[in-house]
GUSETI-798433 format. One record per residue (C-alpha): chain; residue in one letter; x, y, z. Coordinates in steps of 0.02 Angstrom, whole numbers, plus 50000, padded with zeros to 5 digits. Layout:
<atom unit="A" code="A" c1="X" c2="Y" c3="Z"/>
...
END
This chain:
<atom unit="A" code="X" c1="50000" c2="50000" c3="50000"/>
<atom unit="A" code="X" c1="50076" c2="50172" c3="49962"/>
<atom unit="A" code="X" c1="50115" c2="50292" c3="50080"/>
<atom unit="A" code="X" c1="50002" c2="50448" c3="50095"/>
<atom unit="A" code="X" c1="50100" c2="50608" c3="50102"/>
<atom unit="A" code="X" c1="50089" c2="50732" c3="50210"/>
<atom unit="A" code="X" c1="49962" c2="50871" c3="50189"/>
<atom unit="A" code="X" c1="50008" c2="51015" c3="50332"/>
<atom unit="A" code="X" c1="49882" c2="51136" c3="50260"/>
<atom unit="A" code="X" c1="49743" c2="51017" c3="50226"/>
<atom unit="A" code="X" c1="49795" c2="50945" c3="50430"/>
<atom unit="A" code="X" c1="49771" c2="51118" c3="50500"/>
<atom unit="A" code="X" c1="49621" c2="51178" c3="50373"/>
<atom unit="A" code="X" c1="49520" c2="51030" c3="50428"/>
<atom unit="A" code="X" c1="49563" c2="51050" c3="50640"/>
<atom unit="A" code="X" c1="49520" c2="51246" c3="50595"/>
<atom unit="A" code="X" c1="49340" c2="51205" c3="50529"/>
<atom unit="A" code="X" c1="49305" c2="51037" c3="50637"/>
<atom unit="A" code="X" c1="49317" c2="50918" c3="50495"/>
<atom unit="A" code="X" c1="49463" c2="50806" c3="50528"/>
<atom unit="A" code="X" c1="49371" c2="50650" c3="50520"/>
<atom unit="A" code="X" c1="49433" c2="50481" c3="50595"/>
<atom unit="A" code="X" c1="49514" c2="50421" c3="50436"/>
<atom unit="A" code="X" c1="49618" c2="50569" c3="50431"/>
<atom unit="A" code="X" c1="49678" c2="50537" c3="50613"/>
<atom unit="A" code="X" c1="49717" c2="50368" c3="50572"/>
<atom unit="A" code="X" c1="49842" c2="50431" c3="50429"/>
<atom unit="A" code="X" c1="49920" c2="50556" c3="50539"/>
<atom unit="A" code="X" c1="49963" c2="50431" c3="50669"/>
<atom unit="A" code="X" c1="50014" c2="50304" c3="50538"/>
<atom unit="A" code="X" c1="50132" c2="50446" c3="50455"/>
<atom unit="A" code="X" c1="50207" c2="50532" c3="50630"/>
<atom unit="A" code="X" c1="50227" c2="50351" c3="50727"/>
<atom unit="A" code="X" c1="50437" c2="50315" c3="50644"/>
<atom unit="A" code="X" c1="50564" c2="50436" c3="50686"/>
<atom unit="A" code="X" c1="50574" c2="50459" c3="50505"/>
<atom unit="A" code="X" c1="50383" c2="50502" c3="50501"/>
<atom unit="A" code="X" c1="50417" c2="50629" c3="50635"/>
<atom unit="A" code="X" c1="50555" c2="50685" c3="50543"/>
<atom unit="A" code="X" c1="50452" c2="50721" c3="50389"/>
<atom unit="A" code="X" c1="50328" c2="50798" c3="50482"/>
<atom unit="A" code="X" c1="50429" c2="50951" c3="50546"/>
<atom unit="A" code="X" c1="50508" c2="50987" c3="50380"/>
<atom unit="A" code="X" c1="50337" c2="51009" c3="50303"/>
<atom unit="A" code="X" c1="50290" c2="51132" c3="50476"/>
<atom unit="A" code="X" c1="50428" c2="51206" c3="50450"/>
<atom unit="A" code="X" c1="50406" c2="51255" c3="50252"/>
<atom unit="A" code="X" c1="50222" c2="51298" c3="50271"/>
<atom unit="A" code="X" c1="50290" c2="51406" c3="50418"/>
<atom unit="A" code="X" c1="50438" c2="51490" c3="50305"/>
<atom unit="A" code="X" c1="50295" c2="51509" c3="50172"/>
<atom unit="A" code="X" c1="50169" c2="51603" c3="50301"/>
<atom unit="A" code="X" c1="50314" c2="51710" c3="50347"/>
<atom unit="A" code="X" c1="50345" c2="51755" c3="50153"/>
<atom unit="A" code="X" c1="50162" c2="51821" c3="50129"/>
<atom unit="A" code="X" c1="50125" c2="51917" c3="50300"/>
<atom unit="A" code="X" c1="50308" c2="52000" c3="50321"/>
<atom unit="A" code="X" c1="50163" c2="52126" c3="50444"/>
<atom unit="A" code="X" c1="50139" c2="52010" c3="50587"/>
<atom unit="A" code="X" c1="50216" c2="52064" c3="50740"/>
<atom unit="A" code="X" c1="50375" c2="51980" c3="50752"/>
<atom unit="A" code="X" c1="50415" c2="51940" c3="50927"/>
<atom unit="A" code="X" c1="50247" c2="51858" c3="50925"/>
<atom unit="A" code="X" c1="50281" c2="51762" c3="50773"/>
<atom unit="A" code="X" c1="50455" c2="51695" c3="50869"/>
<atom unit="A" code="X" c1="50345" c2="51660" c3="51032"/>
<atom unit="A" code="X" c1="50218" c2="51543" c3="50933"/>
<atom unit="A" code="X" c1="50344" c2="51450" c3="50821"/>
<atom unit="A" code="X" c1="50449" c2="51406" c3="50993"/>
<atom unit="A" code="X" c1="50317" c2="51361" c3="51078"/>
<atom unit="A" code="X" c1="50249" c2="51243" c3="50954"/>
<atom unit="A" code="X" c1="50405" c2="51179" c3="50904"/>
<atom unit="A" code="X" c1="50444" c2="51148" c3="51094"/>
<atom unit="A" code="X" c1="50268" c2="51038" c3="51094"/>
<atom unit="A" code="X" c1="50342" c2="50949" c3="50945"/>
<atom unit="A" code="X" c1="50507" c2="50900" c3="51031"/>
<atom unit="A" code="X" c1="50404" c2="50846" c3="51201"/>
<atom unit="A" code="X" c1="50298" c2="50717" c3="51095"/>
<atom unit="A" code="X" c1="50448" c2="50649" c3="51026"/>
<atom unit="A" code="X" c1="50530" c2="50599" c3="51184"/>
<atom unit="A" code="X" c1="50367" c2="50538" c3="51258"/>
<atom unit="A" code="X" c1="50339" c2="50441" c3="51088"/>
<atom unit="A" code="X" c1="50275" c2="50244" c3="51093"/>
<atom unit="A" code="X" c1="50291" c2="50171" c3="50933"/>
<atom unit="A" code="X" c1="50108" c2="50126" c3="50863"/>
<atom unit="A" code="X" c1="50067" c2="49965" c3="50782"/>
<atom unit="A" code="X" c1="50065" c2="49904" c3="50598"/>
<atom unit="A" code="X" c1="49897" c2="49885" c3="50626"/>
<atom unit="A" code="X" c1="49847" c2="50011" c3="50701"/>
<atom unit="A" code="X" c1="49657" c2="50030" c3="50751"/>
<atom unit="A" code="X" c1="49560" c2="50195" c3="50830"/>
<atom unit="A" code="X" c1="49499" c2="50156" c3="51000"/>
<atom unit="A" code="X" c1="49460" c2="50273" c3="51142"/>
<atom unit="A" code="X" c1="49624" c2="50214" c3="51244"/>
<atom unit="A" code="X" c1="49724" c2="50276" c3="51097"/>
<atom unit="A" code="X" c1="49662" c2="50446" c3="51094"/>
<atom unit="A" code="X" c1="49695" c2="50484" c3="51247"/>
<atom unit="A" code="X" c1="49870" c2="50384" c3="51210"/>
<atom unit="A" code="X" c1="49914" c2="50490" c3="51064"/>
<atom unit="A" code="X" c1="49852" c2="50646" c3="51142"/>
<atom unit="A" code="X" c1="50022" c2="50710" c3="51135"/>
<atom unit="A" code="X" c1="50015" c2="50712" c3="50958"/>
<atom unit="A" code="X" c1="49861" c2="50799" c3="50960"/>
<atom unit="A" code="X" c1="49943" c2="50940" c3="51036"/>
<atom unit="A" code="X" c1="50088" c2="50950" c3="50900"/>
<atom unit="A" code="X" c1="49942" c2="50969" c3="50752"/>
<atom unit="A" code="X" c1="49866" c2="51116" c3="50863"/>
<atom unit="A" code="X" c1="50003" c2="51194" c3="50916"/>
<atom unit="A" code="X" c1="50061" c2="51214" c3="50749"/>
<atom unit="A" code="X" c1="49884" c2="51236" c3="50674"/>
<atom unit="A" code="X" c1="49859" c2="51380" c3="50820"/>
<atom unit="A" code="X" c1="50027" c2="51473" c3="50780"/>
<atom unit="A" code="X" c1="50008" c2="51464" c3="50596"/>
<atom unit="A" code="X" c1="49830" c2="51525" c3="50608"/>
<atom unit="A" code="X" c1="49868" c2="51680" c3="50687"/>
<atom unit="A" code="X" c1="50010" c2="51730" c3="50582"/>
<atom unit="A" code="X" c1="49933" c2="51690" c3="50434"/>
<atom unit="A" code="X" c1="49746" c2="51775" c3="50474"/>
<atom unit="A" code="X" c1="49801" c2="51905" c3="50598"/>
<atom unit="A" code="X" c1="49787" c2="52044" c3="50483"/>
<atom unit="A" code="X" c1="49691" c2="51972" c3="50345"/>
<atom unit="A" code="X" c1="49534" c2="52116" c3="50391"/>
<atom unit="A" code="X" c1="49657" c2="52238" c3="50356"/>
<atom unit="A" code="X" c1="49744" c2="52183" c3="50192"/>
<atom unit="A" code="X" c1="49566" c2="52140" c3="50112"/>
<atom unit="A" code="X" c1="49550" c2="52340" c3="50131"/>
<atom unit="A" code="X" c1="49615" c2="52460" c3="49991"/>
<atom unit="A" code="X" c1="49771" c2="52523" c3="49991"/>
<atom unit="A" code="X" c1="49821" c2="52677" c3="49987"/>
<atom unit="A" code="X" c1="50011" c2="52728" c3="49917"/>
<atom unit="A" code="X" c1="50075" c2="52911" c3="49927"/>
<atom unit="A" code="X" c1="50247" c2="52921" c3="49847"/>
<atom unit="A" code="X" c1="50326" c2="53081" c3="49871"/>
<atom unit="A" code="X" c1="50451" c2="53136" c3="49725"/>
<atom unit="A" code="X" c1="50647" c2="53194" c3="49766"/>
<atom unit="A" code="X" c1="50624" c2="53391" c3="49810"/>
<atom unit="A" code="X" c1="50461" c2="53401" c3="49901"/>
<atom unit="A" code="X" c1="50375" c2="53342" c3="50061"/>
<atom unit="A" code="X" c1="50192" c2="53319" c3="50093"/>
<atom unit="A" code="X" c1="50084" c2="53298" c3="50256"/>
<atom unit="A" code="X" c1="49951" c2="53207" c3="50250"/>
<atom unit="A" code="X" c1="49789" c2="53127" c3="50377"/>
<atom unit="A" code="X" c1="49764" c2="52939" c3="50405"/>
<atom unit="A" code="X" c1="49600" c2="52882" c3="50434"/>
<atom unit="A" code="X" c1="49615" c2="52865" c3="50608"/>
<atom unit="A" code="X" c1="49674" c2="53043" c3="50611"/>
<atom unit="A" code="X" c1="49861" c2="53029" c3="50625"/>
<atom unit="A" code="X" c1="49969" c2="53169" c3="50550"/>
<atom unit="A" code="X" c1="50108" c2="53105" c3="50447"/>
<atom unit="A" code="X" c1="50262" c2="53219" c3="50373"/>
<atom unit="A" code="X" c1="50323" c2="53129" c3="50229"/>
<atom unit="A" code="X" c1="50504" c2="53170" c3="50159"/>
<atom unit="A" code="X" c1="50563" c2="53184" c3="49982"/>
<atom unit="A" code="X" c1="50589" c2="53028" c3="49875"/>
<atom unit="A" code="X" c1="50480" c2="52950" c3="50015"/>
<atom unit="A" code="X" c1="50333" c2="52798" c3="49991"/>
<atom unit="A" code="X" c1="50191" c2="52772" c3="50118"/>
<atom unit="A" code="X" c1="50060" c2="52637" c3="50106"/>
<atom unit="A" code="X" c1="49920" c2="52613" c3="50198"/>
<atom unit="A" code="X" c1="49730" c2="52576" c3="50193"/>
<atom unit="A" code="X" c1="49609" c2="52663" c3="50169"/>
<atom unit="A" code="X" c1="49525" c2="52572" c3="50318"/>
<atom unit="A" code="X" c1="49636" c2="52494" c3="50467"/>
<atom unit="A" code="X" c1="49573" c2="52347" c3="50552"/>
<atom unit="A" code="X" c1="49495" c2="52316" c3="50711"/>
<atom unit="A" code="X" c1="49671" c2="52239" c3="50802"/>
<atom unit="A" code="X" c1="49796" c2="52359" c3="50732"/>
<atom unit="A" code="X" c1="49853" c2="52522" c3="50625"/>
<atom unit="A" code="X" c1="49969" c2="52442" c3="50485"/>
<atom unit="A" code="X" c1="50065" c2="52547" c3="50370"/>
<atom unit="A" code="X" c1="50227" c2="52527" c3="50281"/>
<atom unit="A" code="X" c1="50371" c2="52656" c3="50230"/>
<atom unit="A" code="X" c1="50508" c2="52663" c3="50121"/>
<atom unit="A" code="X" c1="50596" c2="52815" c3="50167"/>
<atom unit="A" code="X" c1="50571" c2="52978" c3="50290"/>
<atom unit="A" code="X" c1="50416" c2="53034" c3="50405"/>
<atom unit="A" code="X" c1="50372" c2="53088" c3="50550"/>
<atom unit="A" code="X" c1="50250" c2="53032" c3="50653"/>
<atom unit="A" code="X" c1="50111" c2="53107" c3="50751"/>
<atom unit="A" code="X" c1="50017" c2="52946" c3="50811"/>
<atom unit="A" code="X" c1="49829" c2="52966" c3="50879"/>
<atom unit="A" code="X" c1="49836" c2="52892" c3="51034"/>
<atom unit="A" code="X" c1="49712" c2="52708" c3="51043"/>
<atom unit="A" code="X" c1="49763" c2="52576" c3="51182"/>
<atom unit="A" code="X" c1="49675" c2="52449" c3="51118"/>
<atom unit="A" code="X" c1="49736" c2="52467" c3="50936"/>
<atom unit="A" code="X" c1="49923" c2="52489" c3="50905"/>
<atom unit="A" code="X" c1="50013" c2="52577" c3="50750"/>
<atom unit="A" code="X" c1="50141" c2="52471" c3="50676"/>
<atom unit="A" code="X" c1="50271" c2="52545" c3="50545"/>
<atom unit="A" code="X" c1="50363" c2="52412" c3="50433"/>
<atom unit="A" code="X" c1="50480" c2="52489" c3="50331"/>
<atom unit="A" code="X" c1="50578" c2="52306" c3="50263"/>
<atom unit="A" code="X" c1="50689" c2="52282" c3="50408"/>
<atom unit="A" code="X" c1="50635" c2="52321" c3="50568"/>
<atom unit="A" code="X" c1="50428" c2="52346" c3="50627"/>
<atom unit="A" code="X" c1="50410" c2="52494" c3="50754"/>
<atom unit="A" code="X" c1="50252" c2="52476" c3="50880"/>
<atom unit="A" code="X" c1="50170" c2="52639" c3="50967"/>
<atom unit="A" code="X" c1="50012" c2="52666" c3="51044"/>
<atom unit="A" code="X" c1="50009" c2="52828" c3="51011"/>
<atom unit="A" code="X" c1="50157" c2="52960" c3="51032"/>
<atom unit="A" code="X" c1="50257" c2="53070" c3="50903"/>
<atom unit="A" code="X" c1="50430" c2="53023" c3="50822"/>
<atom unit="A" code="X" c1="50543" c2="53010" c3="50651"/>
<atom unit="A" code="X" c1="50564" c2="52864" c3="50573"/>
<atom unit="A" code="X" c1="50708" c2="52865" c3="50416"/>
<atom unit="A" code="X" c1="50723" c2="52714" c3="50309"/>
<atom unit="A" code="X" c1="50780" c2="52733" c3="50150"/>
<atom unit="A" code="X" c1="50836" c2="52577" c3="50043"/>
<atom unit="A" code="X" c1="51021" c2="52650" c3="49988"/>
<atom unit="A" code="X" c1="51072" c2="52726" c3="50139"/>
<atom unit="A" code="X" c1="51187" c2="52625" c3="50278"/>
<atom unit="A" code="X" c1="51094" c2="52658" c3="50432"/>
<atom unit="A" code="X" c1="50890" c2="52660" c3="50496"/>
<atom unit="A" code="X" c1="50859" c2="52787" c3="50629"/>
<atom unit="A" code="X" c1="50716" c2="52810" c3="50728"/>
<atom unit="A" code="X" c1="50708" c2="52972" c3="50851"/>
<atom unit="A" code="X" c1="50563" c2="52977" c3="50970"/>
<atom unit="A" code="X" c1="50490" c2="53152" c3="51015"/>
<atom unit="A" code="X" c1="50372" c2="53087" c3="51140"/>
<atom unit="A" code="X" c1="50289" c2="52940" c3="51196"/>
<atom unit="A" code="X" c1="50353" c2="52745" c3="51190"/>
<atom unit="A" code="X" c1="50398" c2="52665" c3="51054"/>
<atom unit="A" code="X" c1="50455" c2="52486" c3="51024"/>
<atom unit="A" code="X" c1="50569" c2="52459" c3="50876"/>
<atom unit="A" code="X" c1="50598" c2="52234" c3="50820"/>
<atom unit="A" code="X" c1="50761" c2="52228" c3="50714"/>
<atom unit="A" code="X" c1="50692" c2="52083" c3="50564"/>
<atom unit="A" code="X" c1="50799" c2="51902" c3="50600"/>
<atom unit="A" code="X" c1="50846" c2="51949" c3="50764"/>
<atom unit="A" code="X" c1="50694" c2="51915" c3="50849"/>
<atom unit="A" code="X" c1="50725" c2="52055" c3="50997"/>
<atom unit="A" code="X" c1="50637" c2="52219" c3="51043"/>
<atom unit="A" code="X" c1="50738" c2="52391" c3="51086"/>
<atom unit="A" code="X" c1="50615" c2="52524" c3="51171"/>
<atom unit="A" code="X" c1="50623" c2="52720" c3="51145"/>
<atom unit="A" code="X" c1="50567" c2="52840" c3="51269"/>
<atom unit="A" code="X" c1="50578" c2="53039" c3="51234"/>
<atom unit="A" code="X" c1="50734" c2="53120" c3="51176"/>
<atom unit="A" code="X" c1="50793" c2="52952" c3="51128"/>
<atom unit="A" code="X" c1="50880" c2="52882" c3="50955"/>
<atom unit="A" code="X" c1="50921" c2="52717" c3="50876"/>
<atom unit="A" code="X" c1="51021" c2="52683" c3="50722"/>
<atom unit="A" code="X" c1="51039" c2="52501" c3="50655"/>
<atom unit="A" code="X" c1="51165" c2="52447" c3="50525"/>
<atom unit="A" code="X" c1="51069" c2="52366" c3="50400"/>
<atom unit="A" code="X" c1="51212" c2="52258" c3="50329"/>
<atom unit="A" code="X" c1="51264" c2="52169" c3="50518"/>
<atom unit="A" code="X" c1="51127" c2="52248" c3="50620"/>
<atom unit="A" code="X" c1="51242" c2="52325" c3="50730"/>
<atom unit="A" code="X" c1="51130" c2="52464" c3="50829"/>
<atom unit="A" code="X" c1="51192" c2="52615" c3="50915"/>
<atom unit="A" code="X" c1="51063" c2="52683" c3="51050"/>
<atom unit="A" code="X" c1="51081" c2="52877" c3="51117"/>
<atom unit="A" code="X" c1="51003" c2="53039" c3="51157"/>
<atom unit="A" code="X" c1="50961" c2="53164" c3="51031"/>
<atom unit="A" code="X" c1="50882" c2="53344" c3="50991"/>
<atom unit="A" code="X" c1="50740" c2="53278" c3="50951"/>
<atom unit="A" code="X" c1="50716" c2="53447" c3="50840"/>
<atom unit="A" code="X" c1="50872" c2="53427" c3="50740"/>
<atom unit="A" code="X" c1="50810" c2="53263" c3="50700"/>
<atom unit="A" code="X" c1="50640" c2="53333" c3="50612"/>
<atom unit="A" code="X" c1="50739" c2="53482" c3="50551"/>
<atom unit="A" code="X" c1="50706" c2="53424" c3="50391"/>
<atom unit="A" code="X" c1="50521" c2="53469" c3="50401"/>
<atom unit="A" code="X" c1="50559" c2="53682" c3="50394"/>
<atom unit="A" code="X" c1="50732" c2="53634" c3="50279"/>
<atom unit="A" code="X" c1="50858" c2="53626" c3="50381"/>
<atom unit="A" code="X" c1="50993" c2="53480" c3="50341"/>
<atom unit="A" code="X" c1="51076" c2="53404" c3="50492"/>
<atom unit="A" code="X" c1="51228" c2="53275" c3="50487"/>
<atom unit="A" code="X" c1="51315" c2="53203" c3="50659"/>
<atom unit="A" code="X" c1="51466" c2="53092" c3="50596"/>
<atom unit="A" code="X" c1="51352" c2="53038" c3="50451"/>
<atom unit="A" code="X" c1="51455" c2="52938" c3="50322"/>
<atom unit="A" code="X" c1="51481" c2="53033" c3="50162"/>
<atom unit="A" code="X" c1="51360" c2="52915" c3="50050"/>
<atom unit="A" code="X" c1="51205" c2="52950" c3="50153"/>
<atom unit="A" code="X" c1="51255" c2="53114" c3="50151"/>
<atom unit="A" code="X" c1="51258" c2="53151" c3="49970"/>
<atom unit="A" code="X" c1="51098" c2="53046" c3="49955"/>
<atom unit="A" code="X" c1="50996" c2="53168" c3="50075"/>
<atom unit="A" code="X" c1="51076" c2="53289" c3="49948"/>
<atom unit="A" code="X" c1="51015" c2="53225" c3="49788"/>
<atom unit="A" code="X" c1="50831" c2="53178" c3="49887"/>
<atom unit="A" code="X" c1="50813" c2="53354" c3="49942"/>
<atom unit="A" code="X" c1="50878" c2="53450" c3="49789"/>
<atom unit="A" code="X" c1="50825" c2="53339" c3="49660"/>
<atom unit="A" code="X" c1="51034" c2="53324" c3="49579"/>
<atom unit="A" code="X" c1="51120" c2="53161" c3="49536"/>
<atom unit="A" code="X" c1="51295" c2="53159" c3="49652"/>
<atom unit="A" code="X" c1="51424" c2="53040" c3="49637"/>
<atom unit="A" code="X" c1="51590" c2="53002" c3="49721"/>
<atom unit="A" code="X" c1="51733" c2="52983" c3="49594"/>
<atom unit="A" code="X" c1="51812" c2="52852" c3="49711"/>
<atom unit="A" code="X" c1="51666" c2="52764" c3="49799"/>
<atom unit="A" code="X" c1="51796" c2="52674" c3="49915"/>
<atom unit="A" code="X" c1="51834" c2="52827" c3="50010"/>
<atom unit="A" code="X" c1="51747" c2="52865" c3="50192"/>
<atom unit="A" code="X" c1="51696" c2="53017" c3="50256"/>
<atom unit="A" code="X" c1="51614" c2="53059" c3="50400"/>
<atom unit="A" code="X" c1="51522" c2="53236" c3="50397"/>
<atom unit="A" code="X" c1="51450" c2="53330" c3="50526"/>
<atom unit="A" code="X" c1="51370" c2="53502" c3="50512"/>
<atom unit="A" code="X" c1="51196" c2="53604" c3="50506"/>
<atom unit="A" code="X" c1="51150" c2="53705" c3="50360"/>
<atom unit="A" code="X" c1="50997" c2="53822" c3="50368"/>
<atom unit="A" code="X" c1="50886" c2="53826" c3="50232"/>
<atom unit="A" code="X" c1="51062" c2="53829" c3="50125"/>
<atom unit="A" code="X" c1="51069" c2="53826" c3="49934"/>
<atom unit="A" code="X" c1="51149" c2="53677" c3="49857"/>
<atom unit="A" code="X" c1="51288" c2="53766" c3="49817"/>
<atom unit="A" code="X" c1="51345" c2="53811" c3="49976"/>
<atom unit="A" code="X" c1="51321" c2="53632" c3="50061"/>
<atom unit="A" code="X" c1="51421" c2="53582" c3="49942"/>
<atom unit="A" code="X" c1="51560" c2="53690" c3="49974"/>
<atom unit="A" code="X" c1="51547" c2="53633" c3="50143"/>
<atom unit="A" code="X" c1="51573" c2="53477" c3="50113"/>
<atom unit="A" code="X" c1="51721" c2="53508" c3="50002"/>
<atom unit="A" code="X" c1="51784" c2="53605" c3="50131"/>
<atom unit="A" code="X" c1="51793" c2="53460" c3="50258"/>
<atom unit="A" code="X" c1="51857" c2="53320" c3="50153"/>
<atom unit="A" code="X" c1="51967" c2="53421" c3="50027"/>
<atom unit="A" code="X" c1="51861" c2="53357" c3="49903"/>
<atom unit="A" code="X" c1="51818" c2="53458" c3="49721"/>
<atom unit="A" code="X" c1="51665" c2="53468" c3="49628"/>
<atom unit="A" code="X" c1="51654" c2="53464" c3="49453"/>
<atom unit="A" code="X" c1="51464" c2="53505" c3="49368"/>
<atom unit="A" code="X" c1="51357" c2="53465" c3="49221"/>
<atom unit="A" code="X" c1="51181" c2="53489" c3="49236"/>
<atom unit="A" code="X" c1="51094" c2="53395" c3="49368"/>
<atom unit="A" code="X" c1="51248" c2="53282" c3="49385"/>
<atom unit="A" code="X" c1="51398" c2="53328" c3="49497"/>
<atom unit="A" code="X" c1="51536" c2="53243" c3="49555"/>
<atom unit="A" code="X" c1="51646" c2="53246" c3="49696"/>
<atom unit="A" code="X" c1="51842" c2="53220" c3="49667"/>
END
């Protein structure tokens, strides 16, 4: 007789809507009662897990972490209390309460992959909304729970048009700052690719964009909780507090900060503290709408400085100023030498 494979999905779709009929027990037990049944059974958890986390990157990750130990730790218990089932083996209402353990692997999983997967399915059903904010402008806009949002140049906000009963979901790529309306029973979470930020509702800058080095989040006031993505650990802000991650090793750097020179960019102002020359000339070329390049990429820089309201020009004789670098222009595009 050939063996039946596995079917996670169908297992946990069938506990989910009470239709996992005797037969379908039978198979299970059958399948999970060898070590190399066992086996098989936690690679296929484990890809339908790895595919769950593919399609709701959203979820709240040190949630996500809590329910795939915990079920996994279920797992591992009913393998050392495992007694190997017969050949033949028969449903009777000794064995149930025998193979309970077992039970409690299919709903552990079934539990933790229900939740990820559905947690926020109210809120992605909803329309989305996506503001993308072209290099040499800002915008502020409302969300409809009546949050004000400062968006920075070359900036992209999604959200929808509708948020959910559990939570306020939006995503970034980019700058913004946050004024959060405060709801205790519904938090705001930020994704922005890499790390999630939670709030309740407080006021703070979030920057994020895909070719710069570092993420920094500045909180103005309130608490806010910021998860770093594959490191499964939470770093919490209070006022007048900053965090910059390294997105390449994750390295993090936590501090206190103006928080005003940190929104400067809201009235114009530019502000750099030790900021490595790349990001710099990309704030550059988001705010002013130019094309700068370094002639020698490999060099570091570090630049520090405040300019108010400057023209190009001048920041950029600043800059040359510091590194004893030249400028050489044509058009749009300039590059530094």
């Amino acid at each position: 007789m050939r063996k039946k494979d596995l079917d996670i999905e169908k297992i946990i779709d069938c506990y989910l809507t009470n239709k996992f009929s005797r037969q379908d027990f039978i198979d299970l037990m059958e399948s999970i009662a060898h070590e190399k049944g066992m086996a098989e059974f936690q690679r296929k958890f484990s890809e339908e897990w790895e595919e769950s986390m593919e399609q709701n990157e959203e979820a709240d990750i040190q949630e996500r972490s809590k329910l795939y130990h915990e079920a996994s730790n279920i797992i591992a218990d009913a393998k050392r209390r495992e007694t190997p089932i017969p050949s033949r083996f028969r449903i009777k209402i000794g064995y149930t309460v025998r193979y309970a353990a077992w039970l409690a692997v299919i709903i552990a999983v079934s539990a933790s992959i229900y939740l990820f997967t559905h947690k926020n399915k109210e809120q992605t059903d909803a329309k989305m909304c996506n503001i993308s904010i072209p290099a040499g402008e800002k915008k502020e806009i409302k969300l409809p729970d009546e949050s004000d949002i400062y968006i920075n140049s070359a900036s992209t906000l999604k959200y929808p048009e509708t948020f959910g009963e559990k939570q306020r979901l939006v995503e970034l790529a980019g700058e913004a700052f946050f004024k959060i309306t405060p709801d205790k029973e519904k938090p705001f979470i930020i994704n922005t690719g890499q790390i999630s930020i939670k709030v309740l509702g407080t006021s703070f800058n979030v920057r994020s964009y895909d070719e710069d080095e570092w993420i920094g989040v500045t909180v103005s006031t309130g608490i806010v909780s910021v998860s770093i993505f594959d490191e499964n650990s939470s770093i919490q802000l209070t006022p007048s507090e900053e965090l910059w991650i390294n997105k390449k090793n994750h390295y993090f750097q936590k501090s206190k900060k103006d928080v005003l020179q940190a929104s400067s960019w809201r009235d114009g102002y530019l502000y750099f503290d030790k900021a490595p020359i790349k990001d710099v000339i990309n704030t550059l070329n988001r705010k002013y709408a130019v094309n700068i390049v370094l002639a020698r990429p490999g060099e570091e820089y570090t630049i520090t400085g405040e300019h108010d309201n400057k023209s190009l020009q001048s920041v950029l004789e600043s800059i040359c100023f510091i590194t004893k670098l030249k400028q050489k222009k044509n058009g749009n595009n300039i590059t530094l030498y």
